[in-house]
Backbone as XML, in Angstrom:
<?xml version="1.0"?>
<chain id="A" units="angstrom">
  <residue number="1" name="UNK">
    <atom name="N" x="-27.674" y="28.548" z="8.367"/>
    <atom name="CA" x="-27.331" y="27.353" z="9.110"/>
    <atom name="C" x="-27.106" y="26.191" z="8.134"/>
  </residue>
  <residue number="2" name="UNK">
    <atom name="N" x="-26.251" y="25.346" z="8.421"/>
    <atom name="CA" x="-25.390" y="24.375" z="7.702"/>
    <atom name="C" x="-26.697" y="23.319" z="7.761"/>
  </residue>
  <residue number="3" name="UNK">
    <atom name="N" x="-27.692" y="22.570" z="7.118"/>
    <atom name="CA" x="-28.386" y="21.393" z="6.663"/>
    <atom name="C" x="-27.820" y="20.021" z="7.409"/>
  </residue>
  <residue number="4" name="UNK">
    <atom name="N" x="-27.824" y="19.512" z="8.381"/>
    <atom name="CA" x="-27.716" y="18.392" z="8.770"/>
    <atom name="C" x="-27.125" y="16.879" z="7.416"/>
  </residue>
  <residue number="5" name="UNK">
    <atom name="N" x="-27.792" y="17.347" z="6.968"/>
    <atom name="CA" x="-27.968" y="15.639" z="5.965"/>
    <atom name="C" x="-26.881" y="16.446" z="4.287"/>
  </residue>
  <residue number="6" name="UNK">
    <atom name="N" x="-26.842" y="17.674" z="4.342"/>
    <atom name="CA" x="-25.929" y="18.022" z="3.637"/>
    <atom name="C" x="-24.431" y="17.894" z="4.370"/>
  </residue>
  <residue number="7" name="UNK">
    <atom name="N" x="-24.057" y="17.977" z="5.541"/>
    <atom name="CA" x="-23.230" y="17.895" z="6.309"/>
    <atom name="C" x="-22.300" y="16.410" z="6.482"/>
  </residue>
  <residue number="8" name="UNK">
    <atom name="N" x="-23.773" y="15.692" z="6.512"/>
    <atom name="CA" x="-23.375" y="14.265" z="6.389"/>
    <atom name="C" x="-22.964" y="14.121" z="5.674"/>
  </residue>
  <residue number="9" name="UNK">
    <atom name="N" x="-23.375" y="13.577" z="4.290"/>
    <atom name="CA" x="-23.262" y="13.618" z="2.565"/>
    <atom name="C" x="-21.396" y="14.224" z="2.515"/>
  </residue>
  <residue number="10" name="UNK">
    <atom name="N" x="-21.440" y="15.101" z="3.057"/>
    <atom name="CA" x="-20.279" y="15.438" z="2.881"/>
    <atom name="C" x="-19.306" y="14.654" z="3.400"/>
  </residue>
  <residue number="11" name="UNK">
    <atom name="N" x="-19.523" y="14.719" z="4.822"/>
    <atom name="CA" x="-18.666" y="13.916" z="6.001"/>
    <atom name="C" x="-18.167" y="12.403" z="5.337"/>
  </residue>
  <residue number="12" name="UNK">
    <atom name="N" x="-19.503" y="11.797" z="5.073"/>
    <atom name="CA" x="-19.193" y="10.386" z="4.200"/>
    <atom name="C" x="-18.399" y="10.862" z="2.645"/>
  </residue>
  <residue number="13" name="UNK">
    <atom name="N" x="-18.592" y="10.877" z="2.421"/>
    <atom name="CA" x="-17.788" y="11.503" z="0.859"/>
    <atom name="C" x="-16.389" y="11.444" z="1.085"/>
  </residue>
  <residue number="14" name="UNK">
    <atom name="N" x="-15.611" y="12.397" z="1.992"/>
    <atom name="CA" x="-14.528" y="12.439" z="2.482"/>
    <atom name="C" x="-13.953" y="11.523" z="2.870"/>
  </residue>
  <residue number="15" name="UNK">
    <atom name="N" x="-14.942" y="11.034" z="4.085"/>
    <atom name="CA" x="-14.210" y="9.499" z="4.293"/>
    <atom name="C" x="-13.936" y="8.203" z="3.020"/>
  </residue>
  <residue number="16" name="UNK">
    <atom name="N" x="-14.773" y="8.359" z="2.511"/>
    <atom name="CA" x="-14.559" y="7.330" z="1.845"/>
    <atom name="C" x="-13.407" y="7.906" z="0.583"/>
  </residue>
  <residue number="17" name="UNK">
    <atom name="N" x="-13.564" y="9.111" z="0.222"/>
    <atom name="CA" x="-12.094" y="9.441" z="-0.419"/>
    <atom name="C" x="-10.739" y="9.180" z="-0.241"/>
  </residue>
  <residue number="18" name="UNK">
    <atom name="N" x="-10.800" y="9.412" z="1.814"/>
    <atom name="CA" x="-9.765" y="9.107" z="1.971"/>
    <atom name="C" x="-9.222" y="7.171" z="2.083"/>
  </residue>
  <residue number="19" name="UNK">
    <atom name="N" x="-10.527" y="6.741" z="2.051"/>
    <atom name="CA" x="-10.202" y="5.291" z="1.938"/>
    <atom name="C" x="-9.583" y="4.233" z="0.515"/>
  </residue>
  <residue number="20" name="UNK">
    <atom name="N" x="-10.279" y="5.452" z="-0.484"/>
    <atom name="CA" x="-9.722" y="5.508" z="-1.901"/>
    <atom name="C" x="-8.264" y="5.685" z="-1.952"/>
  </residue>
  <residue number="21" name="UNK">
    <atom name="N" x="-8.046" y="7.153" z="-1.313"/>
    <atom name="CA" x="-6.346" y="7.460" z="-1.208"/>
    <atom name="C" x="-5.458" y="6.766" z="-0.736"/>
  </residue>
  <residue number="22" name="UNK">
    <atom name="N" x="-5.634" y="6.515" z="0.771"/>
    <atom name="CA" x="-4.627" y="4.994" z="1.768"/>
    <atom name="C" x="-4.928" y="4.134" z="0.359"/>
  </residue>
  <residue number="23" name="UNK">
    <atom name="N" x="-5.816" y="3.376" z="-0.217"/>
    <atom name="CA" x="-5.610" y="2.174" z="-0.764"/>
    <atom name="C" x="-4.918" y="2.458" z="-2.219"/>
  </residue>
  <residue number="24" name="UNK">
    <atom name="N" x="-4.662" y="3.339" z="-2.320"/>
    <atom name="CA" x="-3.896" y="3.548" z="-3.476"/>
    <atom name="C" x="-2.152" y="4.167" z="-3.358"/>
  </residue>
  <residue number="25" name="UNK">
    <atom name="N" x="-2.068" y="4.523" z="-2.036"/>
    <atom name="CA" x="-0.926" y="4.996" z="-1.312"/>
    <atom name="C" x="-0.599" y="3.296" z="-1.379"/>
  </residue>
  <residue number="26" name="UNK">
    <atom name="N" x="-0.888" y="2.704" z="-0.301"/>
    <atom name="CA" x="-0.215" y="1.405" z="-0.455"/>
    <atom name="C" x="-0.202" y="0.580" z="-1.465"/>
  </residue>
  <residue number="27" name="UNK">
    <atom name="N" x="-0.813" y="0.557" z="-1.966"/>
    <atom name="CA" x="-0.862" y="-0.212" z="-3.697"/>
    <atom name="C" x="0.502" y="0.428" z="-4.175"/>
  </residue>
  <residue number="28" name="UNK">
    <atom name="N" x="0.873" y="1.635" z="-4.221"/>
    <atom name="CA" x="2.194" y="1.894" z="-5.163"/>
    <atom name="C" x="3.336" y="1.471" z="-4.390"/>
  </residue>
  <residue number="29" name="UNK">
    <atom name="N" x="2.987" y="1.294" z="-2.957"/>
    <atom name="CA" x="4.186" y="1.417" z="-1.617"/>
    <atom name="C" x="4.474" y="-0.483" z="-2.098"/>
  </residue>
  <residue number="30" name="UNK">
    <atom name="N" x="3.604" y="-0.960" z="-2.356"/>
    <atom name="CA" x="3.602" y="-2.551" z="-2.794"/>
    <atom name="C" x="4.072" y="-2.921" z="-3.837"/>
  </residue>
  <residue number="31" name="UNK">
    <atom name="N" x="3.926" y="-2.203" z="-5.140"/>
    <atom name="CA" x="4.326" y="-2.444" z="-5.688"/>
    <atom name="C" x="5.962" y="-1.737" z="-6.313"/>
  </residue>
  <residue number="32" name="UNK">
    <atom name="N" x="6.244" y="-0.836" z="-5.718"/>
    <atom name="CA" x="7.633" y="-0.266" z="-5.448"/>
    <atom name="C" x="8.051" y="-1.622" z="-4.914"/>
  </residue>
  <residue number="33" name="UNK">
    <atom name="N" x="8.214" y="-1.673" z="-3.982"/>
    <atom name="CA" x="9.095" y="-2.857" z="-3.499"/>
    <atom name="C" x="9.219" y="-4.117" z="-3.991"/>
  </residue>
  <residue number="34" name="UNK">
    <atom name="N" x="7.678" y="-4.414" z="-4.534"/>
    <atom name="CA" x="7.943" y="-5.844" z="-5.390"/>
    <atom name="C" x="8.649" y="-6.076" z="-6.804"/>
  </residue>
  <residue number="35" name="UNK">
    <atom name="N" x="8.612" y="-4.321" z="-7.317"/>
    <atom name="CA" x="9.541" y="-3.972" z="-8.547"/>
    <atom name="C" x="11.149" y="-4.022" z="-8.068"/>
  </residue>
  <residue number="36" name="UNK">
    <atom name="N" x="11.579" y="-3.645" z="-7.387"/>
    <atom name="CA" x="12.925" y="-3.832" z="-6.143"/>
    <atom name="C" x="13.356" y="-5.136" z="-6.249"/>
  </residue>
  <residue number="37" name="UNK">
    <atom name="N" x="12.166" y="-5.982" z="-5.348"/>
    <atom name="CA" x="12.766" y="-7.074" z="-4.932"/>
    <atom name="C" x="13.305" y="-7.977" z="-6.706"/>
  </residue>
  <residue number="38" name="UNK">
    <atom name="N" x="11.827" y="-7.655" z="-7.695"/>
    <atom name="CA" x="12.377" y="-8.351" z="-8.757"/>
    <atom name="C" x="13.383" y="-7.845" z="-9.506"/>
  </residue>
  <residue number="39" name="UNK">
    <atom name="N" x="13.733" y="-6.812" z="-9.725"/>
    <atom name="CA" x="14.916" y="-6.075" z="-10.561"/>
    <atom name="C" x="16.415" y="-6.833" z="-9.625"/>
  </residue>
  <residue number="40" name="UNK">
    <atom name="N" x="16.192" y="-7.058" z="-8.373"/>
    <atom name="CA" x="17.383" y="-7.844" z="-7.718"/>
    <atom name="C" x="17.451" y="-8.837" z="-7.513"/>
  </residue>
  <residue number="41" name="UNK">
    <atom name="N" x="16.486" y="-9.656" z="-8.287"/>
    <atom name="CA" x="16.341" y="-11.063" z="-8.202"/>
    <atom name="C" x="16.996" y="-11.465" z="-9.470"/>
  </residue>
  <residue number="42" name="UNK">
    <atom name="N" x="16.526" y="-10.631" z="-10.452"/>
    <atom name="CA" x="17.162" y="-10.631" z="-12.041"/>
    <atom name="C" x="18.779" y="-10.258" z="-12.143"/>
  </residue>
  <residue number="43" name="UNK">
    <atom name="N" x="19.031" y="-9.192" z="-11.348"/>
    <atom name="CA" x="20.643" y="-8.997" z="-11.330"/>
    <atom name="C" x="21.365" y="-10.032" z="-10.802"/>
  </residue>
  <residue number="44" name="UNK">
    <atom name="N" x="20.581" y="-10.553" z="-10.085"/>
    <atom name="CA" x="21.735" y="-11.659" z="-9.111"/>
    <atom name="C" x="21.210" y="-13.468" z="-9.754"/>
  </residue>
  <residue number="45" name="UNK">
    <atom name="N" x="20.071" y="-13.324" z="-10.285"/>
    <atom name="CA" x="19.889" y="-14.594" z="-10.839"/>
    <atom name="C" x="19.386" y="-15.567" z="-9.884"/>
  </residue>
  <residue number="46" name="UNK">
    <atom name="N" x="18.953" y="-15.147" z="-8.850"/>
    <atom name="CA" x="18.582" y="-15.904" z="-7.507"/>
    <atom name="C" x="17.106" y="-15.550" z="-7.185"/>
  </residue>
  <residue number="47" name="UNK">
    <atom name="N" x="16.440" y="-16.301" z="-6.483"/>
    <atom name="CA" x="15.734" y="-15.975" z="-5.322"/>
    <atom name="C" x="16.082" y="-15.341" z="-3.649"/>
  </residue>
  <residue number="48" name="UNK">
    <atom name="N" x="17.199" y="-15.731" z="-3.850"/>
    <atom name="CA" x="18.077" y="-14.770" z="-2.750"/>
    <atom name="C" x="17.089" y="-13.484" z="-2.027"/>
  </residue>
  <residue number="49" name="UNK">
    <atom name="N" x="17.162" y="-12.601" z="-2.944"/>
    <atom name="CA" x="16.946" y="-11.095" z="-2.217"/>
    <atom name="C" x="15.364" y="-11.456" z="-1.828"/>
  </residue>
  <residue number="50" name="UNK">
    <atom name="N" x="14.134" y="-12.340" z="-2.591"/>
    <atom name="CA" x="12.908" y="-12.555" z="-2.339"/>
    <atom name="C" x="13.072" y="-13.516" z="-0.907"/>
  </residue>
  <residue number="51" name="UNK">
    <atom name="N" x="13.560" y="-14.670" z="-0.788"/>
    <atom name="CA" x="13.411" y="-14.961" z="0.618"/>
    <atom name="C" x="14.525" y="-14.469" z="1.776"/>
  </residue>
  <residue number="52" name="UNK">
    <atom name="N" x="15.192" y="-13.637" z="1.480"/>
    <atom name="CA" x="15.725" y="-12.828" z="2.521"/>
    <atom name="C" x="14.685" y="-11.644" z="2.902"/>
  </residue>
  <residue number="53" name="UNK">
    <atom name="N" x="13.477" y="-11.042" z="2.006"/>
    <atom name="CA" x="12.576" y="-10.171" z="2.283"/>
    <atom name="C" x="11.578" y="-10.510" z="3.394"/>
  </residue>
  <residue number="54" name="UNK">
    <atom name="N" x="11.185" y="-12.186" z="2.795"/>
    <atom name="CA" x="10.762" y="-13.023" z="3.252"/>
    <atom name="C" x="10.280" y="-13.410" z="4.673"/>
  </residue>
  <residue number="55" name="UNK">
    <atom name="N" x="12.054" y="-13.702" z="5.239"/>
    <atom name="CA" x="12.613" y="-13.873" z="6.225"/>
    <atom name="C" x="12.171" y="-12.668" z="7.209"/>
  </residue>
  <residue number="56" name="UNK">
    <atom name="N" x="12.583" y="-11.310" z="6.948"/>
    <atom name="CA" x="12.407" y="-10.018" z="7.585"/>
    <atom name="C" x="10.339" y="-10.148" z="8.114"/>
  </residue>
  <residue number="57" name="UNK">
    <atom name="N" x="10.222" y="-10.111" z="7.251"/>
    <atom name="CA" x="8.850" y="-10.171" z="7.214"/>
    <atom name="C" x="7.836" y="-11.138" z="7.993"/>
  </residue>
  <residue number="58" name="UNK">
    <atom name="N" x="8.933" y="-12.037" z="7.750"/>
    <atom name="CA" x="8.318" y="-13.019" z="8.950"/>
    <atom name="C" x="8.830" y="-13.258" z="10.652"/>
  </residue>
  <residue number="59" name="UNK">
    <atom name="N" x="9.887" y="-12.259" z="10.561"/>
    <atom name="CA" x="10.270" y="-12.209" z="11.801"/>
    <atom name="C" x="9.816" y="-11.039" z="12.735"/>
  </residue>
  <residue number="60" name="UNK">
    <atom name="N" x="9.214" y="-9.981" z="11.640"/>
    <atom name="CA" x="8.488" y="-9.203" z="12.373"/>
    <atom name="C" x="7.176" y="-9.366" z="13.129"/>
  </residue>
  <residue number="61" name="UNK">
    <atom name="N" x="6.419" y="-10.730" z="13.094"/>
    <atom name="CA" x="5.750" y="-10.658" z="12.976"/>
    <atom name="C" x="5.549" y="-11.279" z="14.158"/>
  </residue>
</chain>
């Protein structure tokens, strides 16, 4: 029979792994795009493409 408090131990472990993973999933998902927005801020010489992101972002909301 499976130990109660070994069960747990586990249960928490996992979770919090996966809270490790999401926050590191979005950390790259963030910074992908903020590498984007600046590589097209530099081609075009503007702030342009940053408050047109901006804009989106705030209209979703």
């Amino acid at each position: 029979m499976v130990d109660i408090v070994s069960y747990t131990l586990v249960s928490i472990t996992c979770f919090c792994f996966r809270l490790v993973v999401s926050f590191q999933r979005a950390h790259i998902h963030y910074c992908r795009k903020q590498t984007t927005l600046v590589r097209r801020s530099v081609s075009t010489k503007t702030t342009a493409p940053v408050l047109a992101e901006y804009e989106v972002l705030k209209s979703r909301k």
